[in-house]
Structures are given as structure tokens and as C-alpha cells.
N, C-alpha and C positions, 0 to 999 in steps of 0.2 A: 422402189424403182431404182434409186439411185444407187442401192447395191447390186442387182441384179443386173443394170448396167455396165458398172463399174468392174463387177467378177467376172463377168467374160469379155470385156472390151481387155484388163491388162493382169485378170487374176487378182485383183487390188494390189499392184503394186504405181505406188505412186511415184517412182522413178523410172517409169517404164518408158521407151524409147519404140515409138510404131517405126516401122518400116517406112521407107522415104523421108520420115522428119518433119512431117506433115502436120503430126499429134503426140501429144504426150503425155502423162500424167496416168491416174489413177481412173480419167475415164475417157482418156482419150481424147481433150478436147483441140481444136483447130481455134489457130487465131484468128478466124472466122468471127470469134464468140465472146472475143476479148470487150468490146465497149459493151454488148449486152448485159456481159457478168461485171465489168465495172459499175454499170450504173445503179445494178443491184448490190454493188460491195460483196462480190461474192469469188475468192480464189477460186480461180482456175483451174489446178489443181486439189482437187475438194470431190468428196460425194453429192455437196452442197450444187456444185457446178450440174454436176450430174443431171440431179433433179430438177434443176431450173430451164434447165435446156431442154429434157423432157416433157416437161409441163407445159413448154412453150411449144411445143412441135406436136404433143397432144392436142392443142388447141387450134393448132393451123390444122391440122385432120380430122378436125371435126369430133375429136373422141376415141378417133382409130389407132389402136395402139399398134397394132401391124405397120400401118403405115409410117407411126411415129416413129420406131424403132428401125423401121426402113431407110428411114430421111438419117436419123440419129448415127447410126452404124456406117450410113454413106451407100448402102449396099444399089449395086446396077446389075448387077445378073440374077438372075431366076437359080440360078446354081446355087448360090450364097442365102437364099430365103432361111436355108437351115436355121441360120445364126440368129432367126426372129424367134423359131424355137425354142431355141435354145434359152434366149433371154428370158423367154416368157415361161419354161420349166422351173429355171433356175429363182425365180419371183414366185412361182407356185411354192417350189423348198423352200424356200427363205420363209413365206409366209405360215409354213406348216411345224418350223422352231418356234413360233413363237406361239 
């Protein structure tokens, strides 16, 4: 997950610079998420991050990786749903190298 996340939120580039300045990192994270990932000792900028913010938002959805991936990405239009696709292709490939 936390690759699949991370390859289409910045390409895994862990100096990556979102738009507005909002997020940044390898998966995009908001300082939104800073004492979360402190309390777990867990950088920021990390795959690690990734997954633990996932895992947490999996479980606020009851399971729903749609919706997790929803919350996760920030996504508010119906237009953008793509990008859930997308992650969730890119998790199928990953899962078919190995």
C-alpha cells in the first residue's frame, strides 16, 4: 500500500514539492499528520508514513479502501475518483512482481 500510495501521489520522489505547499514528501504527507506519525516515531517523509496513515484511515472506513484512498489523496470531486483507480492498479502491479 504504501508503495502504491507513494508512486502516484509524487512518483517516489521523496523531495517532491505538491502544489500550494500544502504536502510534501515521497507520499505526500500534510502537517495535519505530524503528532500522529510522532507518536509512532514514524518520519514523515517515509513509505512507512504512508502505511500508517493508510491503515488508519482503512479503519476509520470500516475496511473501505475506496473510501480510504479517498480521504488519503484529499480527493472532493467525482472527476478525480480516477486517481483511486489508479492507486488501486498500481497495488495490483506491484503485487504481480512479486
Amino acid at each position: 500500500d504504501g508503495l502504491s500510495l507513494g508512486s502516484t501521489e509524487t512518483g517516489l520522489d521523496y523531495f517532491k514539492k505538491h502544489p500550494g505547499g500544502f504536502a510534501e514528501g515521497i507520499c505526500g504527507v500534510t502537517d495535519h499528520w505530524d503528532d500522529f506519525l510522532e507518536e509512532k516515531n514514524i518520519k514523515k517523509n517515509s513509505l512507512a508514513a504512508c502505511i500508517e496513515i493508510y491503515k488508519f484511515l482503512l479503519e476509520k472506513h470500516d475496511g473501505n479502501k475506496r473510501k480510504a484512498i479517498i480521504d488519503y489523496k484529499g480527493i472532493k470531486s467525482k472527476q478525480n475518483l480516477w486517481i483511486v483507480d489508479k492507486v488501486l492498479d498500481t497495488k495490483k502491479q506491484i503485487k504481480a512482481v512479486k
